[in-house]
C-alpha positions as CSV (number, residue, x, y, z in Angstrom):
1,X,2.0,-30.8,-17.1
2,X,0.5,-28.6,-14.6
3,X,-0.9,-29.8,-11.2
4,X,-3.9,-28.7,-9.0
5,X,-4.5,-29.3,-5.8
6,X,-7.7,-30.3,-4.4
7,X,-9.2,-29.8,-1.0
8,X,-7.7,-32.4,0.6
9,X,-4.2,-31.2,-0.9
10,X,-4.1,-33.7,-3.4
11,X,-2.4,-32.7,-6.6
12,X,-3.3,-35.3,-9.4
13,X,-1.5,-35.0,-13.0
14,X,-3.5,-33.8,-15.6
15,X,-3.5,-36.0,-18.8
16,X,-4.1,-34.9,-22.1
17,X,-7.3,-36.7,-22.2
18,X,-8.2,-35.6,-18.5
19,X,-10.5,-32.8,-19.7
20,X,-12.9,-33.1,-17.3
21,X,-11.0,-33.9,-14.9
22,X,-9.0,-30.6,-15.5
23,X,-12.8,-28.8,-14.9
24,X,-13.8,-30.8,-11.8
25,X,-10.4,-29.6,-10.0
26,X,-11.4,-25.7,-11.8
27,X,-14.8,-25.9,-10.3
28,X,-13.4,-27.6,-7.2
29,X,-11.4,-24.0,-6.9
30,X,-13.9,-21.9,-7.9
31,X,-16.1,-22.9,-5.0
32,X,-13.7,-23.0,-2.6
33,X,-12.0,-18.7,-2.9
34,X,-10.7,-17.3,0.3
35,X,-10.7,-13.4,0.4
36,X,-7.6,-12.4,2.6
37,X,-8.6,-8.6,4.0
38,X,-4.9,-7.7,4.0
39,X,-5.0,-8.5,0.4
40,X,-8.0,-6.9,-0.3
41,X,-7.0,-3.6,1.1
42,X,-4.3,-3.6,-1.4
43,X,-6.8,-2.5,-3.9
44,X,-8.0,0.9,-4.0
45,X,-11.9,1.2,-4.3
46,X,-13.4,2.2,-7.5
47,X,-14.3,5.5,-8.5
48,X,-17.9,7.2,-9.4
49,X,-19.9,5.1,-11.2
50,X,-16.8,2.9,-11.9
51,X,-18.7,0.1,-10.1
52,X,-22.1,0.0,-11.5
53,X,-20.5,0.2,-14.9
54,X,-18.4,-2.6,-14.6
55,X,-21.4,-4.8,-12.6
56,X,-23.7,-3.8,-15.5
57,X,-20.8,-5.2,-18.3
58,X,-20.4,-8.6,-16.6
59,X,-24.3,-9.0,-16.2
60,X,-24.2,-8.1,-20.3
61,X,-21.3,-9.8,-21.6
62,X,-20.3,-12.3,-18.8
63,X,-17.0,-11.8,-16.7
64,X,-14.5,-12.2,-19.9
65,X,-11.4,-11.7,-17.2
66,X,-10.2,-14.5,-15.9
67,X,-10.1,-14.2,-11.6
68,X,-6.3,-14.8,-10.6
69,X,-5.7,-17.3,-7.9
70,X,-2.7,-18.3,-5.6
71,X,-2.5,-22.1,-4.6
72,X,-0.9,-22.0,-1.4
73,X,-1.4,-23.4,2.2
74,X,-2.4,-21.9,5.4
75,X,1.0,-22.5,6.4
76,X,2.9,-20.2,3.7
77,X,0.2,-17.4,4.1
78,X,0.6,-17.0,8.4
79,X,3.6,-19.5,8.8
80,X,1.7,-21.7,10.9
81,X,1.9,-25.5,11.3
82,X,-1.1,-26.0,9.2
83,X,-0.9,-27.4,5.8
84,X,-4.4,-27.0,4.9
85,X,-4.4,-26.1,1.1
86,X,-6.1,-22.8,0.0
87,X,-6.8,-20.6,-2.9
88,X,-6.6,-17.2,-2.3
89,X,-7.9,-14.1,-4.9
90,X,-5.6,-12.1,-6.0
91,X,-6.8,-10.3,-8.7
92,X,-10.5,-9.9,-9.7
93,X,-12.0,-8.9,-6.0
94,X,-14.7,-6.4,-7.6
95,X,-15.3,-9.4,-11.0
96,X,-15.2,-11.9,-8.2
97,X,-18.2,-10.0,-6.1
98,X,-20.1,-8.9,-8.6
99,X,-20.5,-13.1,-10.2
100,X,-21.2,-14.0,-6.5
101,X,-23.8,-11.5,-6.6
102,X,-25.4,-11.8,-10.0
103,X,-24.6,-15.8,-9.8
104,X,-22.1,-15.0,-13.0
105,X,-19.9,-17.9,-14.0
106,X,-16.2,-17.3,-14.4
107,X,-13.0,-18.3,-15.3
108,X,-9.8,-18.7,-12.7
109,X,-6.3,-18.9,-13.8
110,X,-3.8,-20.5,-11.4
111,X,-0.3,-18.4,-10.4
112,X,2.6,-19.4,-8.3
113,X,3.9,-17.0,-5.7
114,X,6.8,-18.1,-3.3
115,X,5.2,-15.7,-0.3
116,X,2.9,-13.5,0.9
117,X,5.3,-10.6,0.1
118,X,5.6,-11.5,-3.8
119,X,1.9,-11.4,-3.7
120,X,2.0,-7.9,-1.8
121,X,4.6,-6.6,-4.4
122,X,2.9,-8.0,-7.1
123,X,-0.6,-6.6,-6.4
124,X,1.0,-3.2,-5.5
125,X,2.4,-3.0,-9.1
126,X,-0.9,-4.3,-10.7
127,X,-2.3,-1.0,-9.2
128,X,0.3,1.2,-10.1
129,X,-0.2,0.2,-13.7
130,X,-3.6,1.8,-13.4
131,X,-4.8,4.8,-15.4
132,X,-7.7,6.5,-13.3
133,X,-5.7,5.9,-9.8
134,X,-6.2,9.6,-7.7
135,X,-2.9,11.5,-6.8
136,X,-4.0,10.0,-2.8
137,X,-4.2,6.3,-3.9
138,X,-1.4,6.6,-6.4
139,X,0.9,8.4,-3.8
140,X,0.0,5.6,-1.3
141,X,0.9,2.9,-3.5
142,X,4.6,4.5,-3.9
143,X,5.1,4.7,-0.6
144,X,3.4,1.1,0.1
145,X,5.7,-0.3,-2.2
146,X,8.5,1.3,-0.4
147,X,7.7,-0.4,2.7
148,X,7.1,-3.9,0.9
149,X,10.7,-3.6,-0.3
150,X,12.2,-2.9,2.8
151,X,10.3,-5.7,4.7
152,X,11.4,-7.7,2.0
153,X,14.8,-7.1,2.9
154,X,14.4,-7.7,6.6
155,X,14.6,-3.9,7.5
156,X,11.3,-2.1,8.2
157,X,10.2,1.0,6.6
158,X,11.0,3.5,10.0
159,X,15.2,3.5,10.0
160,X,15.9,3.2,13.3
161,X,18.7,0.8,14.7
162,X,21.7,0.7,16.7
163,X,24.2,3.3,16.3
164,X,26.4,0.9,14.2
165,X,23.7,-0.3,11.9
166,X,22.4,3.5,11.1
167,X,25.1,4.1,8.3
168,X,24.5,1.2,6.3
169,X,20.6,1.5,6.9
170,X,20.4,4.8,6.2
171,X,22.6,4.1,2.2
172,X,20.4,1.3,1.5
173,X,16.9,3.5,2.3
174,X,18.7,6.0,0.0
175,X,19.0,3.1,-2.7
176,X,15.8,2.3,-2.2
177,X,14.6,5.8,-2.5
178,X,16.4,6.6,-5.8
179,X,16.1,3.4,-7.9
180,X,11.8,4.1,-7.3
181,X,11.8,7.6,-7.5
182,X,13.7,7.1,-10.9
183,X,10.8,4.4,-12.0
184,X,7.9,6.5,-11.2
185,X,9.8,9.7,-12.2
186,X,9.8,11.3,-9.0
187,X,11.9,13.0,-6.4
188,X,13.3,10.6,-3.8
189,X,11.9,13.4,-1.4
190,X,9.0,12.4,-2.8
191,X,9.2,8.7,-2.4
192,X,10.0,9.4,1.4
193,X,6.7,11.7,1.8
194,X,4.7,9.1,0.2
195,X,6.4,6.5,2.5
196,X,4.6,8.7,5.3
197,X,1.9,9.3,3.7
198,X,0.9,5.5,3.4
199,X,1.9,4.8,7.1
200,X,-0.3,7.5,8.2
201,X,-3.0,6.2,5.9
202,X,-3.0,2.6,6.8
203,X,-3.7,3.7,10.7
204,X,-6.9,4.9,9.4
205,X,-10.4,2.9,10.2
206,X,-10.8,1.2,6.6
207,X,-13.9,3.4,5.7
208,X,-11.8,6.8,6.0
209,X,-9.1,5.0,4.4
210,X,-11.2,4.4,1.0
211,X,-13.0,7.7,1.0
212,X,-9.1,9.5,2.1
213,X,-8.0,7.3,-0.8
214,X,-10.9,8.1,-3.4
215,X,-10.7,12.0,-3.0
216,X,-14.2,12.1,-1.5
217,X,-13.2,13.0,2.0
218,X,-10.8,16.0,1.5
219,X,-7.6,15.2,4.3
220,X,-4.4,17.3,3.8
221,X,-1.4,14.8,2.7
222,X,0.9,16.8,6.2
223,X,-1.5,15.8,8.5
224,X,-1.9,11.8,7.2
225,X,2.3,12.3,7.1
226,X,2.3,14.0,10.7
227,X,0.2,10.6,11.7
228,X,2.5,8.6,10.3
229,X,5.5,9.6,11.4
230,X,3.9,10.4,15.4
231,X,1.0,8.0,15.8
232,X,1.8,4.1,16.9
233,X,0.7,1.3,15.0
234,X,-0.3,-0.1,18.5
235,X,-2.9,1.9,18.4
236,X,-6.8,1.9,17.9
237,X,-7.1,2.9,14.3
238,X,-8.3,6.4,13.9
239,X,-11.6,7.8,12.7
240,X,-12.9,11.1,10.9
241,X,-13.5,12.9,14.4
242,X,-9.8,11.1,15.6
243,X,-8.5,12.8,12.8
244,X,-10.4,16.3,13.0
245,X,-8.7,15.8,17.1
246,X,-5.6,15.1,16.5
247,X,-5.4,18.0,13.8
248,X,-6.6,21.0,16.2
249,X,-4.6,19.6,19.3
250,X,-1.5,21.1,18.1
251,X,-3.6,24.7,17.3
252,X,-4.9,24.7,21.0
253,X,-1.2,23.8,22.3
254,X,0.2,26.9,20.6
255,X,-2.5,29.2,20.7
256,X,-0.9,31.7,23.1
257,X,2.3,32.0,21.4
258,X,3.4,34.7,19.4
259,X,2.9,34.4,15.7
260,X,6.7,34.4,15.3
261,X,7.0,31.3,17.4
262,X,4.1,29.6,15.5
263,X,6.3,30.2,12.3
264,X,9.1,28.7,14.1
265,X,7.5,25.4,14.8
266,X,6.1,25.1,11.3
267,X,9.8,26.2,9.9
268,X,11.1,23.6,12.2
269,X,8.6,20.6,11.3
270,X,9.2,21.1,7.3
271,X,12.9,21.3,8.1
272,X,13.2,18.1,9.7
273,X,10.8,16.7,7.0
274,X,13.4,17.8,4.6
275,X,16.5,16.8,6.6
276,X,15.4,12.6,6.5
277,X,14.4,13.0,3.2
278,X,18.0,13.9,2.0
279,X,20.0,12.0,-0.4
280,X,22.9,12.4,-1.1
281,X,22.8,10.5,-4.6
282,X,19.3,12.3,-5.3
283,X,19.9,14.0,-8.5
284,X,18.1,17.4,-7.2
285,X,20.8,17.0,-4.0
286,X,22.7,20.5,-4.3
287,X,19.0,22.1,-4.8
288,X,17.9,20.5,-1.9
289,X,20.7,21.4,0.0
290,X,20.0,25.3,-1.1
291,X,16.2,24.8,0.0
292,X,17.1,23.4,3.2
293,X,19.8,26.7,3.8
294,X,17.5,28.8,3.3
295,X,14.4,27.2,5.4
296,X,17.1,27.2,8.5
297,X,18.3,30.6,8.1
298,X,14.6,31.8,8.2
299,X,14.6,29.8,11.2
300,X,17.7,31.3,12.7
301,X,16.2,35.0,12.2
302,X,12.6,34.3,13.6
303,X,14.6,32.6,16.5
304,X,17.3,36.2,17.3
C-alpha cells in the first residue's frame, strides 16, 4: 500500500477505506509544491503561442495532466543535515503555473527518485521525447545529458586528470560518446559539440539562455562552443552585450595580421575541435581521420 508523507514527515498507511484520508495527504501536497530553479531550467520554454494555447485549454477543459511530484527531503536534494520533508515538481511547471494563476484544481501523482541526478536524467529524457524542441534546445539537451552521465559516474564532463587517469578517462568519454550518438542517431563528433555547446549555454544569464534556446535571439552554435570550452564557470554569467564582447575581442586581436595568418587560426581552432572529438570506435573514424589530414595539411601550406 502506498505511503505519503505529510508535513511533519509522517507517512501513515493508507487503508482501503481511508479515502479521504488518501485526499487530505493529496491536498496536504498540493499546497505545499516547491519549485527547485535548477530543475526548472531543465525545461526549455515554450514556443510562439505554445503558452497561451495551452493556458487557454486548461481554463476550458481543466488541467487533465496529472503534475508529477518527488517526495524527498531537504537532505537528499542538497545533502544537508536537514530532514525536512518536501515535494518537489517535476513535471508540469507551465500546467502547475498556469492552475496557480487561473486558481485551476489539479491532480498530482507521486514518483520515487533515489537522487537528484535520476531526477536530472529523467527530466532531460522527458524533453528529448519532445516533438517541437528547436535544433538549439534539442542540441543542448544531448550534450546536457552527456554531462549528467558523466557526473553520474563521478567524472565531470571536461576530461582532465592526472597523466595516469587520462587513458582510461578518455575510453570511457568515447563510450559515453558512442552508445548516445547511436541513440539519437548522431555522430559522436556531434555529441562532443553539443557537450560544448550546453556548457557554453548554461554560463548564459537565464533570459539569453531561453531566447538562445527558443531561436529568437540568433547566436552562432561556435561561439556558445568557444564559451564553453574557454570561459570559467566561476564566472559572472554572461549577457547579450558579454556575448556580442567576447565575440569581436578575438577580431580586434587579429586585425593586423595577414589574411593568411587569420586562416591559420581558424584552420587551427577547427582542428583541435576535431582532434578531442575523435573516436576511435566512432563508426565515421577513418572519414574523420581523412577530414582531419586534410584540415592540417591546409594548415601546413598556409604556415610554409
Amino acid at each position: 500500500m502506498k505511503k505519503f508523507a505529510t508535513a511533519a514527515g509522517v507517512a501513515p498507511v493508507l487503508h482501503r477505506n481511508s479515502a479521504n484520508l488518501m485526499q487530505s495527504m493529496l491536498d496536504e501536497v498540493k499546497s505545499s509544491i516547491t519549485i527547485l530553479p535548477e530543475l526548472q531550467a531543465l525545461i526549455p520554454a515554450l514556443q510562439g503561442g505554445e503558452l497561451e494555447q495551452l493556458e487557454a485549454n486548461i481554463r476550458h477543459d481543466g488541467c487533465r495532466e496529472a503534475l508529477l511530484i518527488w517526495q524527498t527531503t531537504q537532505r537528499i536534494v542538497d545533502g544537508s543535515e536537514n530532514d525536512a520533508p518536501l515535494n518537489i515538481l517535476v513535471d508540469g511547471h507551465n500546467r502547475y503555473a498556469i492552475c496557480s494563476r487561473n486558481n485551476i484544481d489539479f491532480k498530482v501523482m507521486l514518483r520515487d527518485f533515489p537522487s537528484m541526478q535520476t531526477v536530472r536524467d529523467f527530466m532531460i529524457d522527458n524533453q528529448l521525447g519532445r516533438r517541437n524542441l528547436t535544433p538549439e534546445q534539442m542540441s543542448y539537451l544531448r550534450g546536457l545529458k552527456y554531462r549528467n552521465e558523466r557526473q553520474a559516474a563521478g567524472r565531470p564532463a571536461q576530461e582532465s586528470s592526472s597523466p595516469k587517469q587520462d587513458d582510461n578517462e578518455t575510453k570511457l568519454a568515447q563510450r559515453t560518446q558512442d552508445r548516445l550518438a547511436k541513440a539519437f542517431n548522431v555522430s559522436p563528433r556531434t555529441i562532443h559539440r553539443d557537450r560544448e555547446y550546453s556548457e557554453g549555454i548554461d554560463k548564459l544569464v537565464p533570459d539569453l539562455k531561453q531566447q538562445v534556446l527558443n531561436g529568437k535571439q540568433k547566436v552562432a552554435k561556435e561561439l556558445i562552443r568557444e564559451i564553453g570550452r574557454t570561459i570559467s564557470t566561476d564566472g559572472a554569467p554572461l549577457s547579450l552585450p558579454d556575448l556580442l564582447a567576447y565575440n569581436t575581442a578575438p577580431a580586434d586581436t587579429t586585425s593586423q595580421l595577414a589574411p593568411s595568418q587569420n586562416a591559420g587560426f581558424t584552420l587551427v581552432k577547427e582542428i583541435a575541435s576535431r582532434s578531442a572529438a575523435l573516436t576511435i570506435t566512432s563508426p565515421t573514424f577513418q572519414k574523420d581521420c581523412d577530414e582531419l589530414i586534410s584540415l592540417l595539411t591546409k594548415a601546413k601550406q598556409i604556415s610554409a
